[in-house]
C-alpha positions as CSV (number, residue, x, y, z in Angstrom):
1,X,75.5,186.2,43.9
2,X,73.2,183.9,41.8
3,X,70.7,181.7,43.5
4,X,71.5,177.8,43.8
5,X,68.7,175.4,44.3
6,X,69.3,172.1,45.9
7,X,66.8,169.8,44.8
8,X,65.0,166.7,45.5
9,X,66.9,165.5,48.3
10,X,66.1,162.2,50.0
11,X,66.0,164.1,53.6
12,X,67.1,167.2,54.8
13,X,68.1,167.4,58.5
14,X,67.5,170.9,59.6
15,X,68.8,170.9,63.4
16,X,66.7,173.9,63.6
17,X,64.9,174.7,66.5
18,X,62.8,171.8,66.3
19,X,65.2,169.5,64.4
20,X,62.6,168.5,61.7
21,X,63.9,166.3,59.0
22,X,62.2,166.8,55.8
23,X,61.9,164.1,53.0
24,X,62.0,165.3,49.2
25,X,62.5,168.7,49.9
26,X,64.2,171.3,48.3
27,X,66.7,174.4,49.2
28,X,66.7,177.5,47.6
29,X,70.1,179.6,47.9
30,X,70.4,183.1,47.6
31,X,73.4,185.6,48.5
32,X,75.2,183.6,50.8
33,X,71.4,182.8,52.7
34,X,69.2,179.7,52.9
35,X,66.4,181.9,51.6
36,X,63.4,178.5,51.1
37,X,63.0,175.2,52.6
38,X,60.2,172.9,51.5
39,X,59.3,170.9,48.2
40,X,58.4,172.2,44.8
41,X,60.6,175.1,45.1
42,X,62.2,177.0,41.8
43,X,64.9,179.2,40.6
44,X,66.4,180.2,37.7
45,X,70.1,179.5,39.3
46,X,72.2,176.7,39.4
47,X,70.3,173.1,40.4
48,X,72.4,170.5,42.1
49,X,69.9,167.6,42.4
50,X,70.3,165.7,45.8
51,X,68.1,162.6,44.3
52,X,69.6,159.7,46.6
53,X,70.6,162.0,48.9
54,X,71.2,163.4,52.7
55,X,71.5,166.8,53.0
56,X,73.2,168.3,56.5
57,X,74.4,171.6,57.8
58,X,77.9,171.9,57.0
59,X,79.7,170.3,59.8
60,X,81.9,172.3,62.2
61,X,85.4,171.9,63.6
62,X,86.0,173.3,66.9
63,X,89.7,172.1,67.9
64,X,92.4,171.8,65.4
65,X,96.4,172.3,64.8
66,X,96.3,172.6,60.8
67,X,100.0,173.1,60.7
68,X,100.5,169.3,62.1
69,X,99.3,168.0,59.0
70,X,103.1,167.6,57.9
71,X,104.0,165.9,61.1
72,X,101.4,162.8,60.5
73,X,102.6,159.6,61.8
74,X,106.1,160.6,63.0
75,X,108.3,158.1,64.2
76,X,109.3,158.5,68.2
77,X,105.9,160.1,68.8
78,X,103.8,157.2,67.5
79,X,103.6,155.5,70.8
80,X,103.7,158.2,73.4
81,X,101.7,160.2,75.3
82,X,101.1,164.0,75.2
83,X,103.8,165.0,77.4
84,X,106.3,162.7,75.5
85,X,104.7,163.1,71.8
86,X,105.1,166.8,72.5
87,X,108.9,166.4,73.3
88,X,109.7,164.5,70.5
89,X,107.5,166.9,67.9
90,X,108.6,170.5,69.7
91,X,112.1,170.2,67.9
92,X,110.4,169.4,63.9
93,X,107.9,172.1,64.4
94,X,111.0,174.3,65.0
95,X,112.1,174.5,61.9
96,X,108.8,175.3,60.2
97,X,108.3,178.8,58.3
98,X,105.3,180.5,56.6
99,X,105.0,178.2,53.5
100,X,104.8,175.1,55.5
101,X,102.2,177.0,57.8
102,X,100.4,177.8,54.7
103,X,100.6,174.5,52.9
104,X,99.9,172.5,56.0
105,X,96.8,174.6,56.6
106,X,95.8,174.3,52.9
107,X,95.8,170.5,53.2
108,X,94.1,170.6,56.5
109,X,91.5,172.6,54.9
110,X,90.8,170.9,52.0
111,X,90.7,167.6,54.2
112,X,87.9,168.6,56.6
113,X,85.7,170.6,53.5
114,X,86.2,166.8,51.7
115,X,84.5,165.7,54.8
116,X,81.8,167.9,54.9
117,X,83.0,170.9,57.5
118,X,82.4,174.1,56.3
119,X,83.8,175.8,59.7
120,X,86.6,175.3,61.4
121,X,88.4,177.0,64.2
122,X,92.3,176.6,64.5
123,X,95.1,177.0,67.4
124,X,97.9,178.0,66.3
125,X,100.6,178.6,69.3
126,X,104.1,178.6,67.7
127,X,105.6,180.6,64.8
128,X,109.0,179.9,63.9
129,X,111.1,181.5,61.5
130,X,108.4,184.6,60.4
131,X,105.4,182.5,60.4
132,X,102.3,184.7,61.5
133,X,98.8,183.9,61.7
134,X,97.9,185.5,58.5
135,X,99.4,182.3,56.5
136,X,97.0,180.0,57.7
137,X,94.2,182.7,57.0
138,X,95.1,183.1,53.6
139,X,95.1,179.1,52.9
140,X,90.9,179.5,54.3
141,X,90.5,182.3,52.3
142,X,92.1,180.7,49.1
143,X,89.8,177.6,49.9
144,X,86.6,179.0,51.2
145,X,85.9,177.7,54.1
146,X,84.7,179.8,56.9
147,X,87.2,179.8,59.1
148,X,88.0,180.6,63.0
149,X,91.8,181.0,63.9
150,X,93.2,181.5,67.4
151,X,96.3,183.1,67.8
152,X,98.1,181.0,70.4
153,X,101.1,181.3,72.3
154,X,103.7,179.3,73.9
155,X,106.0,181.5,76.7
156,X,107.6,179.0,79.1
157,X,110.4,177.0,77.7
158,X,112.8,174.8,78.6
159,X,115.1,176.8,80.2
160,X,112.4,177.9,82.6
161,X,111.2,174.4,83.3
162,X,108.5,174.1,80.4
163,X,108.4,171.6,77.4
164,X,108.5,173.1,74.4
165,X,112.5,174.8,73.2
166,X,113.2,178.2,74.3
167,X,113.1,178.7,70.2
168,X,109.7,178.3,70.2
169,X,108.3,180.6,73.1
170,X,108.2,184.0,72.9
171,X,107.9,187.3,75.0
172,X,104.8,187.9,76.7
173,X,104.6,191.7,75.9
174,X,105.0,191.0,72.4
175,X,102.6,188.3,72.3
176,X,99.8,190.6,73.9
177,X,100.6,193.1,71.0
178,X,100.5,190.9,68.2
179,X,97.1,189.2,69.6
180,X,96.0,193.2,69.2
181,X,97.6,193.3,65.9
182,X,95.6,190.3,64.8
183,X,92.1,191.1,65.9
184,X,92.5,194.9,64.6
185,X,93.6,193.1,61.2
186,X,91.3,189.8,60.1
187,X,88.4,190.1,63.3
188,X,85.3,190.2,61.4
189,X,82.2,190.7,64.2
190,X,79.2,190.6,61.8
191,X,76.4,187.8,61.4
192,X,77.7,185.5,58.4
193,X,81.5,186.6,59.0
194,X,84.3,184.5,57.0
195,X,87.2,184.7,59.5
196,X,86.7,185.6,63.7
197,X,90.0,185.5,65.6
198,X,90.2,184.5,68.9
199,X,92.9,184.5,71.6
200,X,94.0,181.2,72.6
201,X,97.6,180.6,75.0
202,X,98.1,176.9,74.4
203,X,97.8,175.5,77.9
204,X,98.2,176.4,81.5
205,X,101.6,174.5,81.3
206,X,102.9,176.8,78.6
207,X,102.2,180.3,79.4
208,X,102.3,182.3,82.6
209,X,99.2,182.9,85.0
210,X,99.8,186.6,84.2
211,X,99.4,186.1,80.7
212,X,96.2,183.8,81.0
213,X,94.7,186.5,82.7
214,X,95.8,189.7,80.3
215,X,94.8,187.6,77.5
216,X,91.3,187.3,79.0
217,X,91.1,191.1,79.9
218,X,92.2,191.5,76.1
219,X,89.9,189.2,74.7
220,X,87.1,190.6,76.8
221,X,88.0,194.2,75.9
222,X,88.0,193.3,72.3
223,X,85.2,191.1,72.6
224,X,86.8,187.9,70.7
225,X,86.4,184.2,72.2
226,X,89.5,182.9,74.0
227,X,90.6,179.2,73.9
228,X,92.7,176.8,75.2
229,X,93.7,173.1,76.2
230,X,92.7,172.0,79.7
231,X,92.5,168.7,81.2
232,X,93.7,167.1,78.9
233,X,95.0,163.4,80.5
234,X,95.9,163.0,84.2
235,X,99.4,164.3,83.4
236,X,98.0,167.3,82.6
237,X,96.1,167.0,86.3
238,X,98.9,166.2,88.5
239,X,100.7,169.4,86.6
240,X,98.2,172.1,87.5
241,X,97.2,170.3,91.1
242,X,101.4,170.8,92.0
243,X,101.8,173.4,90.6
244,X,98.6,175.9,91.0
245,X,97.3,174.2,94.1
246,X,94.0,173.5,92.0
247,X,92.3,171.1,89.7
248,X,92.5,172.8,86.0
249,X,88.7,173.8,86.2
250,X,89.7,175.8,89.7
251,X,92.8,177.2,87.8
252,X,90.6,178.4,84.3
253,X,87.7,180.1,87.0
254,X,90.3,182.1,88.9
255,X,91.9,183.4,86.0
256,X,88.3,184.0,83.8
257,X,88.8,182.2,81.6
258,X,85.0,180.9,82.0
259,X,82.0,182.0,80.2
260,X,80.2,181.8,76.8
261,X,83.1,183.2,75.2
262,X,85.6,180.7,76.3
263,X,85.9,177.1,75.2
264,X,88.5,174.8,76.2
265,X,90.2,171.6,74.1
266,X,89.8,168.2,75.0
267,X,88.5,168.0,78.8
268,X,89.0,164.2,79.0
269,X,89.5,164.7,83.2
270,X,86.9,167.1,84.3
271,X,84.8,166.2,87.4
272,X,81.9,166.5,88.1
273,X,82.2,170.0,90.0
274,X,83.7,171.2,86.5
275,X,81.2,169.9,84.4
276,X,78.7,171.8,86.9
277,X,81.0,175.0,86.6
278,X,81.1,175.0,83.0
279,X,77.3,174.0,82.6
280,X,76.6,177.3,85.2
281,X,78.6,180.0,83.2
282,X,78.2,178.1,79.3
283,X,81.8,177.6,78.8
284,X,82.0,175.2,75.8
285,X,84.2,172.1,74.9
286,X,86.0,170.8,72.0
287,X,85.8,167.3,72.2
288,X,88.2,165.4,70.4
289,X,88.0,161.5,70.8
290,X,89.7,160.1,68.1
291,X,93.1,162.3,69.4
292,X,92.0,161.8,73.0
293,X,92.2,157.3,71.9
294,X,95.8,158.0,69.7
295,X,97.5,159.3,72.6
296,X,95.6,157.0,75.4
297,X,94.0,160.2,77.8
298,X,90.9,158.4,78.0
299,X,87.3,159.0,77.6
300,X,85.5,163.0,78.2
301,X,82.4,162.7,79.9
302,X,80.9,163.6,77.5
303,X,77.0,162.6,78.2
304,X,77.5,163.7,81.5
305,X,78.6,167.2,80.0
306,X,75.2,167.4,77.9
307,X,73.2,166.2,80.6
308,X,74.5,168.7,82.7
309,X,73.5,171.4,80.0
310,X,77.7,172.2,79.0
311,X,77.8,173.4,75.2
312,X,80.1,170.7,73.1
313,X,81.5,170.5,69.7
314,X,83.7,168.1,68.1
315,X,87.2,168.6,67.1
316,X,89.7,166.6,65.4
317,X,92.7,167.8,67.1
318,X,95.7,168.4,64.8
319,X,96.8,165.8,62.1
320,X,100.4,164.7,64.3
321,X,97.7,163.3,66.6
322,X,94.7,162.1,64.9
323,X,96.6,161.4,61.7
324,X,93.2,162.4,59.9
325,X,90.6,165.3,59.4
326,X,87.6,163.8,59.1
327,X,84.3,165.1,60.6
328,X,81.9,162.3,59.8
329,X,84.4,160.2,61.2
330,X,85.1,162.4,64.4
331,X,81.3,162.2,65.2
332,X,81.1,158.4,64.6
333,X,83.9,157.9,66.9
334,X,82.6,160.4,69.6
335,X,79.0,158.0,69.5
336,X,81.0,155.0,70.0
337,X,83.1,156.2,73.0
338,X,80.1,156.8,74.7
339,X,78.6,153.5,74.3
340,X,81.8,151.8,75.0
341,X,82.1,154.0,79.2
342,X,78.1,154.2,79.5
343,X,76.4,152.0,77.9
344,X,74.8,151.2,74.0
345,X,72.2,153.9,74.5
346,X,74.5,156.6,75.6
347,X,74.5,158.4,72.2
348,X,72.4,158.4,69.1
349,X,73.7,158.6,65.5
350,X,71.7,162.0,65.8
351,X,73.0,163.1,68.6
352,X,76.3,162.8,67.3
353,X,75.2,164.3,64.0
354,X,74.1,167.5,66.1
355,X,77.2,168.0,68.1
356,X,79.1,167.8,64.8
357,X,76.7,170.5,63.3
358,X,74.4,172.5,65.6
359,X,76.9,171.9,68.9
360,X,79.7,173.3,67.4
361,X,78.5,176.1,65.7
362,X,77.0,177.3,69.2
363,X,80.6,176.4,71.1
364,X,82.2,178.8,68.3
365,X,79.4,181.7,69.0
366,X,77.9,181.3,65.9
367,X,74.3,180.7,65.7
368,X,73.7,181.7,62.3
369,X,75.5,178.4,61.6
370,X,75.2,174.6,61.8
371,X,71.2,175.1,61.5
372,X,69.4,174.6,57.9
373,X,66.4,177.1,58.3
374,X,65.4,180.5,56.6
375,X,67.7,183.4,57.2
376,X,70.7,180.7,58.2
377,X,74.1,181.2,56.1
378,X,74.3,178.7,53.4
379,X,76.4,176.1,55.0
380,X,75.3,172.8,53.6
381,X,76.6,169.4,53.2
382,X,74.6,166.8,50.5
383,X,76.2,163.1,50.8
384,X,75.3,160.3,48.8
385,X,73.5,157.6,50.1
386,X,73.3,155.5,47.3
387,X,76.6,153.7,47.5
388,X,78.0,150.6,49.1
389,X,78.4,152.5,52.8
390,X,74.7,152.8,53.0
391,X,73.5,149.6,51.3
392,X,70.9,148.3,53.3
393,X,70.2,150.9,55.2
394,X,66.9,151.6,56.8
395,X,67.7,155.0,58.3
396,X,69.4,157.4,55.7
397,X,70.0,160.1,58.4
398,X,71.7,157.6,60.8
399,X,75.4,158.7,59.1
400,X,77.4,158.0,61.9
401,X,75.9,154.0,61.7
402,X,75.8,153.6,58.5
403,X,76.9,156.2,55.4
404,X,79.8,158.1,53.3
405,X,82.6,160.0,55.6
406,X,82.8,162.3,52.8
407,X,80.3,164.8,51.5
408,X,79.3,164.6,47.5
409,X,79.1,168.4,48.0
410,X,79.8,171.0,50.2
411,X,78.8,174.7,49.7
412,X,79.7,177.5,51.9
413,X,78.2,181.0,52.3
414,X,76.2,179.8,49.3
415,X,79.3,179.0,46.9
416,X,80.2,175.5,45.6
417,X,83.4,174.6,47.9
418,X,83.5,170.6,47.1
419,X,81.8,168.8,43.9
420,X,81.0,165.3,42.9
421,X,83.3,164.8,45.9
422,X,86.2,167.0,44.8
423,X,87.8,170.3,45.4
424,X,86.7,172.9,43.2
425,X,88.9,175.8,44.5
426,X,91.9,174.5,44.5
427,X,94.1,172.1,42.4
428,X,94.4,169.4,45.4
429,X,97.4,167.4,43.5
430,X,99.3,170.1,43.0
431,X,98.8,171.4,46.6
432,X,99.3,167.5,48.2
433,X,102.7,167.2,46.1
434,X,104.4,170.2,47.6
435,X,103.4,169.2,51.0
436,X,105.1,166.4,50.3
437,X,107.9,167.5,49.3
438,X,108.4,169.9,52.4
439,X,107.3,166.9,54.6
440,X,110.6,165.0,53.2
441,X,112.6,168.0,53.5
442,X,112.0,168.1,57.3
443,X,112.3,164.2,57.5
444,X,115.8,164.4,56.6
């Protein structure tokens, strides 16, 4: 692969170890590696010159739904909260099929590298009508992006007293061999992998106990991460207190599903003997605000969770209930929420930066990300601070205050994924026009 040098940038803010940010400094690219930081630096590859501009680690997604992007601002689940959204959403997503799984997750895609992510993780729990896993891995793929997807699972239906249709659960022996399947297929282990699979049953409320637990014994025995949602609004409390006898943090513990190869979505209603649980064994959160305000479940403690030494990441939840995919604008809304329940000094503009970065990359297991420093992967944001959304500014790395929500430039393992603000890979009109088209089709 031929080197690329990033040149001249304004500042470049490392969140390595010692979360240096370097003004008019350079980066030299090479194989998929961030083989030089400093000034002065040459190559005989391609220079993109960052003149007027902030340069990031690519920013990382921990929690998404990319097939929800054709379910954005549905009537009947506008207004309603997760148990009632989900009702009146199960019945669409019924009727999805692989293209709609692979053109949702193409838009998804191309909406978060727009923004600046260069890795994302996804949960995917139902798939109707032939849909596998392998349709959303081939949109990431197509795209670029490094990507993370779960394969989820949804085996309690209606008939048995859960939410979603009994169309869209399935058997928990085949479930357990297709999460095999998976892994043994697309589960790439080694430092600076494209796509890792984890195992991820889509809530307490929507699978058995039995197959939380096999699924960790899998997952352990395989050694992929597992994932899930867990306390996500007090409906979601009063659910696992009547029916398991336990909070949800109680309920994860006793099935293993704890650990630094677990993280859980959302967390909006841990306590404080959570918190301390998941701080003791490093589980990790996805924190989601901007989903967490749409369907009202309230506000994670989230500085409490750093203080307490708990890994977090942001995440910005599928598309039916954020209606966007924007990173930048996931971490400004994850500062604000802080200061709004603890106070103006609760969260920095970089602190939020580095849970969007740095945080996330360590909640995913994947410290050779979300860092700028020698030997890293080639993950890298540039966004322009010369425009209107930084005018006046007197602190160019204070994005989440003041600067673009979308990146100028994004490159990924080294290769150009987003330029001069556009995708490069794919032919976004093309791609945005079908998905409306299939977004009518299920309307009607």
């Amino acid at each position: 692969m031929p080197e690329t040098l990033i040149k001249n940038a304004d500042v470049v803010v490392t969140m390595d170890d010692d979360r240096r940010e370097l003004c008019n400094s350079d980066i030299r690219v090479r194989d998929g590696v961030i083989a030089e930081i400093g000034a002065g630096l040459h190559s005989d590859g391609e220079t993109l010159l960052a003149t007027g501009c902030v340069v990031t680690p690519g920013l990382v997604n921990t929690h998404h739904h990319l097939y929800q992007t054709l379910t954005r601002a549905v009537p009947g689940g506008q207004d309603a909260l997760l148990f009632g959204w989900l009702q009146t959403l199960y019945p669409i997503w019924a009727r999805f099929g692989p293209e709609e799984m692979r053109v949702s997750a193409q838009i998804g895609l191309a909406e978060l590298a727009l923004s600046g992510c260069s890795l994302t993780s996804d949960h995917l729990y139902l798939y109707p009508n032939g849909a596998r896993l392998e349709d959303t891995i081939e949109a990431a793929t197509e795209l670029g992006l490094r990507f993370h997807p779960t394969r989820g699972a949804m085996s309690i239906g209606e008939s048995d007293g859960g939410l979603p249709p009994d169309s869209l659960v399935e058997d928990e022996a085949a479930i357990l061999k297709d999460m095999i399947r998976v892994v043994d297929a697309f589960h790439d282990p080694a430092p600076g992998a494209m796509v890792r699979v984890g195992l991820a049953p889509c809530s307490p409320f929507s699978v058995s106990r039995e197959l939380m637990r096999d699924t960790a014994l899998l997952a352990r025995d395989k050694a992929v991460m597992l994932h899930t949602h867990l306390a996500e609004n007090d409906e979601d409390v009063r659910y696992s207190e009547a029916t398991f006898g336990c909070r949800p943090g109680q309920y994860a513990e006793d099935l293993g599903w704890v650990g630094e190869d677990v993280w859980h979505a959302h967390c909006v209603k841990l306590d404080g003997q959570e918190i301390d649980l998941f701080a003791r064994t490093q589980t990790g959160v996805a924190h989601c605000p901007c989903s967490n305000c749409r369907l009202g479940s309230g506000i994670a403690p989230v500085r409490a969770m750093r203080d307490a030494g708990v890994r977090v990441g942001l995440g910005v939840d599928g598309s039916a209930s954020n209606d966007a995919g924007n990173l930048m604008a996931e971490a400004r809304q994850a500062m604000l929420l802080q200061r709004v329940a603890q106070g103006a000094d609760a969260m920095s503009a970089r602190e939020a930066l580095e849970i969007a970065t740095r945080g996330g990359a360590d909640v995913l297991g994947r410290p050779d990300c979300g860092r700028l420093a020698v030997g890293k992967r080639a993950d890298i944001a540039i966004w322009d601070v010369s425009g209107i959304e930084a005018a006046g500014s007197w602190d160019a790395v204070a994005l989440a205050l003041a600067g673009p929500t979308r990146a100028r430039d994004l490159l990924v393992e080294g290769r150009q994924i987003v330029r001069d603000g556009h995708m490069v890979t794919v032919d976004l009109g093309r791609a945005i026009e079908r998905q409306n088209e299939l977004a009518r089709s299920l309307a009607q």
